[in-house]
C-alpha positions in Angstrom: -63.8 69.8 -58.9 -65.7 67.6 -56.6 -66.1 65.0 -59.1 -62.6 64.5 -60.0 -62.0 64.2 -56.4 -64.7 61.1 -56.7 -62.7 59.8 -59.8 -59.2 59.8 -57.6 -61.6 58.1 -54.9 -62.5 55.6 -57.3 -59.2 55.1 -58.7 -58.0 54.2 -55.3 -60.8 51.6 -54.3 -59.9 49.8 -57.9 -56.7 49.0 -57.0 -57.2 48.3 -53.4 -59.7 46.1 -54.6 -57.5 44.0 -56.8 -54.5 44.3 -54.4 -53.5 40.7 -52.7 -54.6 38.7 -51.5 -58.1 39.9 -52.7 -58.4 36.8 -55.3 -59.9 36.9 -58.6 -59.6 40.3 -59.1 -55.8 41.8 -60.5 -57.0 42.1 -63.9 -58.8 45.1 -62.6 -55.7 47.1 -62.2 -55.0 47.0 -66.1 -57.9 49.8 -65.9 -58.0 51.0 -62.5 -55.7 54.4 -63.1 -58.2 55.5 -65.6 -60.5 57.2 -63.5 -57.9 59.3 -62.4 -56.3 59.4 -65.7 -60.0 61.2 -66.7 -60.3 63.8 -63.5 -56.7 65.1 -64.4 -57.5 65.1 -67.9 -60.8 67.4 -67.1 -58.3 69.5 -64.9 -56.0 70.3 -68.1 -59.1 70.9 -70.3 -60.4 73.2 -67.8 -60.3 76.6 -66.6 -58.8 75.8 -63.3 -56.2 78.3 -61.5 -53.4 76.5 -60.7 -54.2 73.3 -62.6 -50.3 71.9 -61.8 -51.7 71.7 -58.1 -54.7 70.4 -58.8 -52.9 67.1 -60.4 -50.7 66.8 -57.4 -53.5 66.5 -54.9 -55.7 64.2 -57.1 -53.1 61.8 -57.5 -51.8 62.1 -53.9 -55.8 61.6 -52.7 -55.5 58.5 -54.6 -52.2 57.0 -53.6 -53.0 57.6 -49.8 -56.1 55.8 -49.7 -54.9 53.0 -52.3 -51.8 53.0 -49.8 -53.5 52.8 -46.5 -56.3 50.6 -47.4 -53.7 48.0 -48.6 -51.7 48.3 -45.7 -52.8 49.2 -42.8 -51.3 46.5 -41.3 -48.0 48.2 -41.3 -48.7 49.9 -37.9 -49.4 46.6 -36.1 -45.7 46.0 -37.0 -44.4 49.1 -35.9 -45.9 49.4 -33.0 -44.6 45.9 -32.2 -41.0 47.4 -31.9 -41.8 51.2 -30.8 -43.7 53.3 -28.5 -47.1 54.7 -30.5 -45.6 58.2 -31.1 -42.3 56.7 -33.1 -44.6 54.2 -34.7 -47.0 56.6 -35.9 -44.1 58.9 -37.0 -42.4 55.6 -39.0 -45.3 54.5 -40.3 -45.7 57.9 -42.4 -42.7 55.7 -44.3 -45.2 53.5 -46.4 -48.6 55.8 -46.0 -47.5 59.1 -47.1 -43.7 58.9 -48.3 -44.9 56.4 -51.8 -48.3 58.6 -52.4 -45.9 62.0 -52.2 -43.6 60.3 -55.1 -46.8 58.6 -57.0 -48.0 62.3 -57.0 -44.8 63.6 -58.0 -44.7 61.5 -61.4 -48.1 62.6 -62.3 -47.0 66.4 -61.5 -44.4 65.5 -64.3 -46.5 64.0 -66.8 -48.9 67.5 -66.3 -45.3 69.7 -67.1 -44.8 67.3 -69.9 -48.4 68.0 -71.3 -47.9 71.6 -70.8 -45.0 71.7 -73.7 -45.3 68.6 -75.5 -48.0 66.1 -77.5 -50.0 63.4 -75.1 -47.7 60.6 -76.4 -44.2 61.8 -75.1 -46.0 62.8 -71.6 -47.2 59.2 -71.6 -44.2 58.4 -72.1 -42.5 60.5 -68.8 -45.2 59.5 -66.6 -44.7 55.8 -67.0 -41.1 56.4 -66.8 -41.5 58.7 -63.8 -43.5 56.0 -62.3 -41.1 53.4 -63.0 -38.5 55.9 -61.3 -40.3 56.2 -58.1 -40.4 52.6 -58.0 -36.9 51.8 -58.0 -36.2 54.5 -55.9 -38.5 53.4 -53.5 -36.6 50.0 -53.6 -33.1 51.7 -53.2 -32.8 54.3 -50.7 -32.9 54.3 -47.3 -36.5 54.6 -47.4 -37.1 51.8 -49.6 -40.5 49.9 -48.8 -41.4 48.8 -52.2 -44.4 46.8 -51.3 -46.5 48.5 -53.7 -44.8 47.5 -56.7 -47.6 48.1 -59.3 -46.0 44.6 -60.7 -47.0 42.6 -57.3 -50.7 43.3 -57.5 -50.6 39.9 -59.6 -49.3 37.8 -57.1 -52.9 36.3 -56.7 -53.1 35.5 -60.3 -49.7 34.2 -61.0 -51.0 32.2 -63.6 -51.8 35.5 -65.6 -47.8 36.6 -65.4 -45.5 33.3 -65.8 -43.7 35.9 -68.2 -42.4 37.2 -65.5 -39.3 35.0 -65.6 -38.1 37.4 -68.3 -39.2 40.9 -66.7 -39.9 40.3 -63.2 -42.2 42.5 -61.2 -41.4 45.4 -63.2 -42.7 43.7 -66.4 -46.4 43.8 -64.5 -46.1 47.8 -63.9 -45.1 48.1 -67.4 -48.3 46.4 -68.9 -50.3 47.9 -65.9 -49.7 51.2 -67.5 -49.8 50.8 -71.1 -53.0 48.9 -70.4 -54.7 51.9 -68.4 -53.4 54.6 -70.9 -54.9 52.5 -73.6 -57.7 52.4 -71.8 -58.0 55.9 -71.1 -57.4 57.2 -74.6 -60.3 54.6 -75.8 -62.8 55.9 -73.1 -61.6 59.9 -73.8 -62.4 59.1 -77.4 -65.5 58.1 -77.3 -66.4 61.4 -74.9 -65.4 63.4 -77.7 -66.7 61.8 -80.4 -63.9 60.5 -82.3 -64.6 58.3 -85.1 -65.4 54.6 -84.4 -62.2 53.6 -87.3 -59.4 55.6 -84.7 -61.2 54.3 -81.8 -60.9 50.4 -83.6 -57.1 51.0 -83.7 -56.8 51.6 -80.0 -59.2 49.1 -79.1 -57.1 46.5 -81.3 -53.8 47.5 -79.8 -55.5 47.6 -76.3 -56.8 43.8 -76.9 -52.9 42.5 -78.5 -51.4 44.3 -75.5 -53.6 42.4 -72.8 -54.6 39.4 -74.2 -51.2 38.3 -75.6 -49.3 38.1 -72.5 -51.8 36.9 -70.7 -52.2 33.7 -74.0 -48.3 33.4 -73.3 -48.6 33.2 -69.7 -51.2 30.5 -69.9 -49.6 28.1 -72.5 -46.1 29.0 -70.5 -48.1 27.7 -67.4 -49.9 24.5 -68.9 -46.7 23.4 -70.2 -44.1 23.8 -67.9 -42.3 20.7 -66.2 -39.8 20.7 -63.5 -36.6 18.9 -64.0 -36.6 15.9 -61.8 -34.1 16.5 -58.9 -35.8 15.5 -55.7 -35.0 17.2 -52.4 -36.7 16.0 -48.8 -37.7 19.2 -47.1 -39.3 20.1 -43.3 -40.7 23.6 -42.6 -41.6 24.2 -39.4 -44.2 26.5 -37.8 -44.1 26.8 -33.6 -46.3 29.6 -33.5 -44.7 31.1 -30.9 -46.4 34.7 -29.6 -43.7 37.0 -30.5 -44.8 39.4 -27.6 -43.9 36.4 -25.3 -40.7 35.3 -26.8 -38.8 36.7 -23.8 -41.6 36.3 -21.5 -43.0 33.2 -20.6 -41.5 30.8 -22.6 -37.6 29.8 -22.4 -35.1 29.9 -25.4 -35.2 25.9 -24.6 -38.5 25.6 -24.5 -39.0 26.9 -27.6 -36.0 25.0 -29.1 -38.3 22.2 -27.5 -41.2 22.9 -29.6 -39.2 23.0 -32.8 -37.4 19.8 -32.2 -40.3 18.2 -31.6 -42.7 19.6 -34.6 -39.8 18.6 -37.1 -39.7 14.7 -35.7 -43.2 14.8 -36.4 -42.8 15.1 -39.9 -39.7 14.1 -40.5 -38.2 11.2 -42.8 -35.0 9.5 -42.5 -34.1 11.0 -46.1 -34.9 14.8 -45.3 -32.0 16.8 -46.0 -33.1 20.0 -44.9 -35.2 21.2 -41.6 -36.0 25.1 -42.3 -36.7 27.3 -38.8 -38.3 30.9 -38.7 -36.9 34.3 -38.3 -34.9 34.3 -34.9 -36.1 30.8 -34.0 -32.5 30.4 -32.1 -32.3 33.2 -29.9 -31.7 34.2 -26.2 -32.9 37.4 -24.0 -29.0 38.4 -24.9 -28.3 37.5 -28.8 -26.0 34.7 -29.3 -22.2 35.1 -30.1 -21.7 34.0 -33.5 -17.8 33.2 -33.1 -18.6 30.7 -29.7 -22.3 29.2 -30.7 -21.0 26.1 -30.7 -20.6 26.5 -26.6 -24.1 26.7 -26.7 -26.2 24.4 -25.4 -28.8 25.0 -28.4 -26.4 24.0 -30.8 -25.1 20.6 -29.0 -29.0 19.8 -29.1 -29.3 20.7 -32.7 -26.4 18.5 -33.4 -27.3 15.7 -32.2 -30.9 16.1 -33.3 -29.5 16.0 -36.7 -27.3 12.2 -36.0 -31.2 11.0 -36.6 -30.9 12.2 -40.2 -28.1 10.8 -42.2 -28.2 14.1 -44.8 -30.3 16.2 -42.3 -29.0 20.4 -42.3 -31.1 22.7 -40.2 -31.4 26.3 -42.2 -32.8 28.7 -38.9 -33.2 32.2 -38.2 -31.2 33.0 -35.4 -30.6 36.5 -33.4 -27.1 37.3 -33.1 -23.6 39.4 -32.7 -20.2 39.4 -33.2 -17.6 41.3 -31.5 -15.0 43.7 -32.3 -11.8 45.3 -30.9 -13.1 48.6 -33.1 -15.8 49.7 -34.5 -15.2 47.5 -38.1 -19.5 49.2 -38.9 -21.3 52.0 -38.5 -23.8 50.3 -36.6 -21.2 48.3 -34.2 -21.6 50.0 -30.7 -19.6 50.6 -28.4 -19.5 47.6 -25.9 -16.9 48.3 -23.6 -13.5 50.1 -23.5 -12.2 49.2 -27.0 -15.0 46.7 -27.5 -18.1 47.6 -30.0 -20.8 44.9 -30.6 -22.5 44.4 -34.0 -26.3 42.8 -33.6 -27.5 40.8 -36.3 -31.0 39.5 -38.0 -29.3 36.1 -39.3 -29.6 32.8 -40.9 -27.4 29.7 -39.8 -26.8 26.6 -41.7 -25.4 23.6 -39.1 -24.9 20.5 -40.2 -23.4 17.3 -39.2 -19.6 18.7 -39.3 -18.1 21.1 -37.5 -19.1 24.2 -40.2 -21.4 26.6 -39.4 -22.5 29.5 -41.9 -24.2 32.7 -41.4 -26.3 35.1 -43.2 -26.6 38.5 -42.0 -30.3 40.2 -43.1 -29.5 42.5 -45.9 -32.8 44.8 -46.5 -33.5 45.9 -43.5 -36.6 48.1 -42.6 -36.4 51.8 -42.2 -37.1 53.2 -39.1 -37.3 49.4 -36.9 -33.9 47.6 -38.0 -31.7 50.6 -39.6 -31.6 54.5 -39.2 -32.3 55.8 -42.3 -29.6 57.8 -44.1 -27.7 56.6 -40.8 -24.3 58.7 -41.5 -26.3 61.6 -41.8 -28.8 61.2 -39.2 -26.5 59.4 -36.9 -26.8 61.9 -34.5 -30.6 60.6 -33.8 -29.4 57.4 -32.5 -30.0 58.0 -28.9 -33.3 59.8 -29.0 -34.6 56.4 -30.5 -32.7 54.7 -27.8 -34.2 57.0 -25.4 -37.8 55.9 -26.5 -37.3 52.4 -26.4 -37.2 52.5 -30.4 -34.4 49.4 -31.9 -34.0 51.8 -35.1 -29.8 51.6 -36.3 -29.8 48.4 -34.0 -28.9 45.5 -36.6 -25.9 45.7 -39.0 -26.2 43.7 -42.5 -23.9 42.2 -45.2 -23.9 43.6 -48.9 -24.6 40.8 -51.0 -26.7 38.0 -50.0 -24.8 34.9 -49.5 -26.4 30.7 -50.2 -25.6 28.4 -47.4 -24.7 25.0 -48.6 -25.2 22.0 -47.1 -22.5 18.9 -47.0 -24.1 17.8 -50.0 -23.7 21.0 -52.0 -27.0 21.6 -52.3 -27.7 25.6 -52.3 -30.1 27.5 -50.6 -31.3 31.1 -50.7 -32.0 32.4 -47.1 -34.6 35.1 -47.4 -35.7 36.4 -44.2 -38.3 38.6 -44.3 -38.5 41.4 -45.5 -36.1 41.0 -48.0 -38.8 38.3 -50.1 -40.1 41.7 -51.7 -37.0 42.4 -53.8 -37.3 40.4 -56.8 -33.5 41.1 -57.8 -32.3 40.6 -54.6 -33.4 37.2 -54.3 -32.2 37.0 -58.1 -28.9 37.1 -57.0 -29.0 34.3 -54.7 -30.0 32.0 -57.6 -27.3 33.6 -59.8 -24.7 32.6 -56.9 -25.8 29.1 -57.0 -29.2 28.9 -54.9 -31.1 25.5 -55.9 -34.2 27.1 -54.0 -35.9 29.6 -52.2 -36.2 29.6 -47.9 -37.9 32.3 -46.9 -38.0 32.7 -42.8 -40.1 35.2 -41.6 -42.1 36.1 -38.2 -45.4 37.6 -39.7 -46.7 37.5 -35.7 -46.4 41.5 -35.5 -49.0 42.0 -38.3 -51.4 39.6 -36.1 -54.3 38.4 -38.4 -54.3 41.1 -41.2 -54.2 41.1 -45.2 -50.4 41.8 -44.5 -49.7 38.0 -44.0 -51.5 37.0 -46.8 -50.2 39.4 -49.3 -46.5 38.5 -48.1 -47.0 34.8 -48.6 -48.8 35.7 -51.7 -45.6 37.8 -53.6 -43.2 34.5 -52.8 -44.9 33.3 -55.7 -43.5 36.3 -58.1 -40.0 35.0 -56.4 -40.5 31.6 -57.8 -41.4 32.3 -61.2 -39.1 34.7 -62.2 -36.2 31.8 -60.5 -38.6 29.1 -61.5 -37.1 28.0 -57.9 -39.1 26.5 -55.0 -40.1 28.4 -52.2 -39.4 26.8 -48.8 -41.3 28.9 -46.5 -41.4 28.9 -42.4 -43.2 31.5 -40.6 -43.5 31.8 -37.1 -47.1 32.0 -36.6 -48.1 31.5 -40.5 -48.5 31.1 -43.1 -45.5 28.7 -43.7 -46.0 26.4 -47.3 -44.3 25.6 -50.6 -44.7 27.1 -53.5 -43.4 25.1 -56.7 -41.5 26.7 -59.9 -45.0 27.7 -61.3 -46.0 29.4 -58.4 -48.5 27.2 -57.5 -48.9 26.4 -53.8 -48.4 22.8 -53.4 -49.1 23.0 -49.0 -49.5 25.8 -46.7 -50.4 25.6 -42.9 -53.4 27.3 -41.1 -52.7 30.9 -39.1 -51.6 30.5 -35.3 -51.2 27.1 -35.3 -48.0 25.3 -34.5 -47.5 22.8 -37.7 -44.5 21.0 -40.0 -45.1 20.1 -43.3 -42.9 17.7 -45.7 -42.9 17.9 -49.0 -40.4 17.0 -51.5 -39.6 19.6 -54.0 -37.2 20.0 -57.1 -34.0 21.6 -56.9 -33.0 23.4 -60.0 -29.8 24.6 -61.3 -30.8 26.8 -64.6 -31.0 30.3 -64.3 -34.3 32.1 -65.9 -33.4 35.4 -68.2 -34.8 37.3 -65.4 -32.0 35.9 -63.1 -29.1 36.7 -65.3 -30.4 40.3 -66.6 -32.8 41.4 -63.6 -34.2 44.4 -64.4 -33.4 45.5 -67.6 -36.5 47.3 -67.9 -35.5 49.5 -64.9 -32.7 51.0 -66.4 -34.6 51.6 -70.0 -37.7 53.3 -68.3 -34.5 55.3 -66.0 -33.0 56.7 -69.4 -36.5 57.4 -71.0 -37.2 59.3 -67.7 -33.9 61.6 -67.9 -34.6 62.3 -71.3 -38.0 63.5 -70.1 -36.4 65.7 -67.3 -34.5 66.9 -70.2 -37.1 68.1 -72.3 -39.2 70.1 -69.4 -36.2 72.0 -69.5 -35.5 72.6 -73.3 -37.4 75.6 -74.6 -39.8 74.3 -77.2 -39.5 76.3 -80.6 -42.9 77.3 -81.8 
């Protein structure tokens, strides 16, 4: 049993190994399953007492150290908004809550092989799989960082296919490409003829190489439409731990003003800010900003610039005569406040419009389950915690500036949801601006990998991605995914580049993810036939 514990081990190294932003080396995962694939497979064959167990803990070993090898950074972030004992409590979200459902698919593909040929319990686990995925993207839980499908964000040139499947294309031909694999290798153990081992080897070969053909002719080809945009990002690389400390709210509106003069042309239509880059010890009241004095030197910042919209992150409220949300508070008698994570457009008129973060993460920006768990509110509180302490909108909404050009405001978090940011572009969204604050990770893989799976956005829109992060690392990406600029780490910085806007919307954008909901019905069907009674 020892050695399938070293397979699981090996297993997990492979894919941490060609995990983002490690580059050069996501082909690896089309094989890095079958070492476990081979220690579970020597569990069924063998004489094992309670072999159903045994598959669990394999392929929990192997998501665990996958998991936590990938992204350790995670703590650095939670511990950013909550004492160590909450963090370390949170942060079982990401390295123990997605091994426990990886484990749980496999546990299904063992019952499946208990009753039923190899082929159909191939079948359940990949649609099992596919199952925890999007379960891990929908609940109150959700952290789907470890989308099988992202691990190609660092060879986007491999998956320009993409704009048809999105993400969940990749963990598709992940799997079939590791259970092809693991049938060929299982073969040739046992000695089965070199014509049935051809076959597999053939299919294997068509299923790998062709997309991969595809996706390099699709990339070689490929031309933007020409519709040119101006556009500043800016970086002020701001310590986030001194944000409130010992720099200002006008200092820092200071810094930004200044970096985006630096770069700045008289044609640039849009200056794009990072997450909460307009913000005050207090939040800012959304219905009277324009009392502020951030916004009157905003305003006139932007008489320079004849076209000239700012697109910011901005931490804010609204408030209430009753509690309109679960997570308005009570404020004062018959007064509830509702914090928000946002995005503001301003431009030269008197409009302003706001986007209210939609994903927000479990445990630091929402309660989880938060009806149900509501009554945990104030023992966060009581611990300094911020958990149930932003509200959100539904849908994600494009701010438009006076020209009527769209844009998608991403901020953060929510740059991981392929058909969330899908529906931006469906709603009119010429491109992508992503504002983040990637300071709380300080300088870990977790900065990399996030820039890195804006790329996966870009292609499956074939939009640009606009990107300003805080402390790095801000860029553009082009409809390719290519990065055209990108700034250093912890450096202030503005870049200018002038991108294409584009109004056609990709297969992916219109359908999303079709495959989902196949993989969802295979998967029910699978549920279904652990519980018919096979004849014999």
């Amino acid at each position: 049993m020892r050695n399938n514990y070293l397979l699981a081990l090996f297993s997990a190294f492979l894919l941490w190994f060609a995990w983002p932003p490690i580059p050069y080396s996501s082909p690896l995962l089309l094989i890095a399953f079958v070492p476990l694939l081979v220690a579970i497979e020597q569990v069924i064959r063998g004489t094992y007492p309670r072999k159903g167990r045994k598959v669990f803990l394999l392929s929990f070993v192997t998501g665990v150290v996958w998991n936590t090898a990938s992204i350790y950074w995670v703590y650095n972030a939670m511990n950013a908004y909550l004492p160590a004992g909450v963090s370390v409590l949170i942060a079982l979200i990401p390295f123990c809550l997605a091994p426990l459902l990886m484990a749980c698919a496999f546990r299904g593909y063992y019952a499946l092989r208990k009753k039923w040929n190899i082929w159909i319990s191939f079948v359940g686990l990949v649609s099992f799989w596919i199952a925890y995925e999007y379960l891990h993207q929908t609940w109150d839980l959700a952290f789907p960082w470890m989308t099988l499908g992202n691990g190609f964000a660092s060879a986007h040139q491999l998956v320009q296919w993409y704009e048809y499947t999105g993400a969940y294309g990749g963990t598709l031909w992940i799997w079939i490409a590791n259970i092809l694999s693991f049938l060929i290798f299982w073969q040739y153990k046992v000695k089965v003829s070199a014509y049935a081992q051809s076959r597999l080897i053939g299919l294997l070969a068509a299923i790998v190489l062709i997309p991969m053909g595809y996706s390099i002719l699709r990339y070689t080809q490929y031309e933007e439409h020409i519709n040119p945009s101006e556009i500043v990002v800016v970086q002020p690389n701001i310590d986030p731990y001194q944000k409130f400390g010992s720099i200002t709210p006008n200092q820092q509106l200071d810094i930004l003003l200044n970096l985006s003069r630096q770069v700045a042309k008289p044609n640039t239509e849009f200056f794009v800010w990072p997450e909460t880059a307009i913000s005050s010890p207090n939040g800012i009241n959304e219905d009277d900003f324009r009392e502020y004095p951030a916004y009157h030197r905003i305003f006139e910042f932007l008489n320079e610039y004849r076209n000239g919209n700012v697109l910011s992150g901005i931490e804010s409220y609204r408030i209430y005569p009753d509690q309109q949300s679960i997570t308005a508070r009570k404020y004062n008698e018959g007064v509830f406040i509702d914090h928000f994570n946002a995005a503001v457009l301003i431009d030269q008129s008197s409009k302003l419009e706001f986007y209210h973060k939609s994903k927000l993460v479990p445990g630091v920006e929402q309660l989880p389950f938060g009806e149900i768990l509501a009554f945990m509110k104030p023992l966060f509180a009581h611990f300094g915690g911020t958990t149930g302490g932003y509200g959100s909108q539904l849908e994600p909404s494009v701010l438009y500036s006076q020209s009527g050009i769209g844009a998608a405001p991403v901020i953060c978090y929510e740059s991981i949801y392929g058909n969330y940011v899908a529906k931006y572009i469906e709603d009119g969204a010429q491109f992508i601006a992503i504002v983040t604050n990637d300071g709380w990770w300080s300088d870990t893989s977790g900065k990399d990998q996030h820039f890195q799976y804006a790329r996966l956005r870009a292609i499956e829109n074939r939009r640009w991605v606009v990107r300003s992060a805080n402390t790095g690392i801000s860029g553009f990406i082009n409809q390719r995914g290519d990065v055209v600029q990108k700034s250093e780490w912890w450096v202030p910085a503005a870049l200018s580049q002038e991108i294409n806007l584009n109004e056609d919307l990709t297969f992916y954008t219109q359908f999303k993810d079709l495959i989902v909901y196949t993989f969802l019905l295979l998967g029910l069907m699978s549920v279904i036939l652990l519980l018919v009674r096979r004849t014999r």
